[in-house]
C-alpha positions in Angstrom: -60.9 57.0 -106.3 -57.4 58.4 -107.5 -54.8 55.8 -108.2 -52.1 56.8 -105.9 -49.4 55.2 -107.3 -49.6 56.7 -110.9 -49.5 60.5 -109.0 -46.2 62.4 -109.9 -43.6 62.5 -107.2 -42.2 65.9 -106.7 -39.0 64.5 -104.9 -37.2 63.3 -107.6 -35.7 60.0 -105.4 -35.9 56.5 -107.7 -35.9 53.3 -105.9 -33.9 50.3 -106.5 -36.3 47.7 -105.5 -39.8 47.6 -104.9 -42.0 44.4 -105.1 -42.9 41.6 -103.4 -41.0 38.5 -101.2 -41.7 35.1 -100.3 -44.9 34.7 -102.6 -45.7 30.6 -102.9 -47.2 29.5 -106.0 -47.1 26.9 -108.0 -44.7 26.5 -111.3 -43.4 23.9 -114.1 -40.1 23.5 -114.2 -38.6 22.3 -117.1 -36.9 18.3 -117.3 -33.6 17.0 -119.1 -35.3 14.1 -120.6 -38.3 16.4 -121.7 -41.7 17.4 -119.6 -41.6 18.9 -116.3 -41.8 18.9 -112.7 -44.5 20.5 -110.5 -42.5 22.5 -107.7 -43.6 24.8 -105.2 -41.3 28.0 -105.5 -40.8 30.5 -102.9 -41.0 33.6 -104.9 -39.2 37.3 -104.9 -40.3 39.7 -107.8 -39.0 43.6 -107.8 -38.5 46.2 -110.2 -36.6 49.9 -109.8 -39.1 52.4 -109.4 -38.6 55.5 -111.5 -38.9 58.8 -109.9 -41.4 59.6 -111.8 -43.6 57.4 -110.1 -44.8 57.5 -106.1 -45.4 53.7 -105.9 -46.0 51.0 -108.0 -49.1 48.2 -108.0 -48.6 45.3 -106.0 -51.2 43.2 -108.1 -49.3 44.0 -111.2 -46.1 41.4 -110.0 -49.2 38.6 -108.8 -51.1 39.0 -112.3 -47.5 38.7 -114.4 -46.2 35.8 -112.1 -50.1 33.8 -112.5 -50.2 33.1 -116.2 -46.6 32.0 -116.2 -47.2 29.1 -114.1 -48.6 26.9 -116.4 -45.9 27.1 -118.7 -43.0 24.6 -118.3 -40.1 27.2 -117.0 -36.2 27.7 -118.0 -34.1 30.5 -118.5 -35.8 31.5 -121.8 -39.6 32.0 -119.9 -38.2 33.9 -117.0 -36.4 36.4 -119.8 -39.9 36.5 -121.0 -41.6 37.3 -117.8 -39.0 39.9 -116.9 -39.4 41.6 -120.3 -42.9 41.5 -119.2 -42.4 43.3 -116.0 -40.2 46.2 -117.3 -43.1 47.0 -119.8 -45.7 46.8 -117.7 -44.2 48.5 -114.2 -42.5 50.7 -116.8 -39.1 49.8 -114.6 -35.4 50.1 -116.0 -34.7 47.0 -114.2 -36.1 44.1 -112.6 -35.2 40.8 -110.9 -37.1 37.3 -110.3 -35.9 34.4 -108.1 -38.1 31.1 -107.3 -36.7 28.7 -104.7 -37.7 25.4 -104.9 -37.6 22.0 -103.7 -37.2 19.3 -107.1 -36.7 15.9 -106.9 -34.2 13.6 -109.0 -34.5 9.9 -109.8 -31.4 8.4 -107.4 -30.6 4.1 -107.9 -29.2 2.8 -105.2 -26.3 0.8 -105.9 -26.3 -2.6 -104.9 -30.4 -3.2 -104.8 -31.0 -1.0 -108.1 -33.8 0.3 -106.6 -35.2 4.0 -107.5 -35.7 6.3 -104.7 -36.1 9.9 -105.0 -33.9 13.1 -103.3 -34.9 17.0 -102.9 -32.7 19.2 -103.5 -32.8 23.1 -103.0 -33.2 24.5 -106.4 -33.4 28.1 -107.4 -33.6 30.1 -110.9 -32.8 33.6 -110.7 -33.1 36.1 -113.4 -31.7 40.1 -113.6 -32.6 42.6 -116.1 -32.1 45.7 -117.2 -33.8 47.6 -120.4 -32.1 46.9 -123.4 -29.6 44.2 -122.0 -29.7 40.3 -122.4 -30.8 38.6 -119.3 -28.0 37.6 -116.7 -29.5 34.5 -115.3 -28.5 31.8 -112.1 -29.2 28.1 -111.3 -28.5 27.7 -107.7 -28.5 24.5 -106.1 -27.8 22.9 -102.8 -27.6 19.2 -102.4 -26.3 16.4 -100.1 -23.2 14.2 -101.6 -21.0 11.3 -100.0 -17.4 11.7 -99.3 -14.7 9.0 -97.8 -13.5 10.3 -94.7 -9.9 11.1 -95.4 -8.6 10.5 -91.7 -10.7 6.8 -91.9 -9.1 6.2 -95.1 -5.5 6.6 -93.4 -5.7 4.6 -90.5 -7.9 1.7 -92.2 -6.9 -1.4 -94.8 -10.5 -1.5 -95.3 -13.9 -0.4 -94.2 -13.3 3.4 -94.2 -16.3 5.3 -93.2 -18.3 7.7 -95.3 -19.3 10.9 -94.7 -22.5 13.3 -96.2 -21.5 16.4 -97.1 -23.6 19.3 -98.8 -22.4 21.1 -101.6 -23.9 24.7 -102.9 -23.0 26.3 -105.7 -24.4 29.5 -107.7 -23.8 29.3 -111.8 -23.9 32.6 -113.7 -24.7 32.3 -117.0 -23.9 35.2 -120.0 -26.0 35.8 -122.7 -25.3 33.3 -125.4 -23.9 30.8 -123.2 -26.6 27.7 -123.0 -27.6 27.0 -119.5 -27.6 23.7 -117.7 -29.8 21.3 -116.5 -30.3 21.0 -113.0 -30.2 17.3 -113.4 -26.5 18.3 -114.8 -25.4 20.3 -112.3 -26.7 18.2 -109.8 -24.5 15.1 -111.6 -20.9 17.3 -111.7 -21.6 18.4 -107.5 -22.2 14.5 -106.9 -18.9 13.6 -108.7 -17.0 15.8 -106.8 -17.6 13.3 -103.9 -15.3 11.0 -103.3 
């Protein structure tokens, strides 16, 4: 049987994207204090497509994504697994995101008692051959604010309000990325 995604294309038309969206599997994602969590991710893996090529193999994205999931992942493994990609789909570019629910350690204030929160977690990772990585932590998480209008009109017992904060970091090559334990501690102090 002839592999019809290795045939020449004629038209000369390259793609920008071609892969696959909204993949589960299970990953490792790296820990502050050291280890890992277990997540779920929610996955999107595409490369360009040369015009060279008609297609490219679907199973190619499943059999680079597999082995990586039992290694604790940061920025510096999904550099690794894009590298991977470009060789392999022989792509100029390619692009990664995993969404994922992770779960921080939260003490509640008066009882001390540990509880835990989700929060919407995502690493996303762009690259083109011969460039550094860009990479993105995205994270969207519930906070507490004092309600400004209660805060007026009361001497005491203003009322709180939950808010939800997102936010999308960029980071450049040769700037250390964050924790999401970190970011998650700068959106919580931006509560009131």
């Amino acid at each position: 049987m002839q592999d019809v995604q290795s045939r020449e294309d004629g038209r000369g038309i390259a793609i920008q994207r071609v892969g696959v969206k909204d993949v589960r599997l299970p990953f490792l994602i790296k820990k502050q204090t050291g280890g890992y969590q277990q997540v779920l991710a929610t996955i999107t893996f595409t490369v360009s497509l040369p015009m060279e090529f008609k297609g490219t193999h679907m199973s190619r994205f499943l059999e680079i994504l597999l082995p990586w999931r039992e290694k604790p992942l940061a920025e510096e493994e999904m550099d690794a697994m894009l590298t991977e990609a470009l060789d392999r789909l022989h792509a100029e570019a390619a692009e990664v995101r995993l969404a994922f629910t992770y779960f921080l350690e939260k003490r509640a204030p008066v009882s001390g008692r540990t509880s835990l929160l989700g929060v919407d977690a995502s690493f996303t990772g762009r690259k083109r051959r011969g460039m550094p990585m860009e990479f993105e932590l995205g994270l969207s998480m519930p906070f507490t604010s004092l309600c400004p209008c209660s805060k007026e009109i009361s001497s005491y017992g203003a009322h709180n309000q939950r808010s939800r904060a997102r936010v999308r970091l960029r980071f450049h090559a040769g700037v250390p990325c964050i924790y999401i334990e970190d970011l998650a501690k700068l959106l919580e102090q931006q509560g009131s």
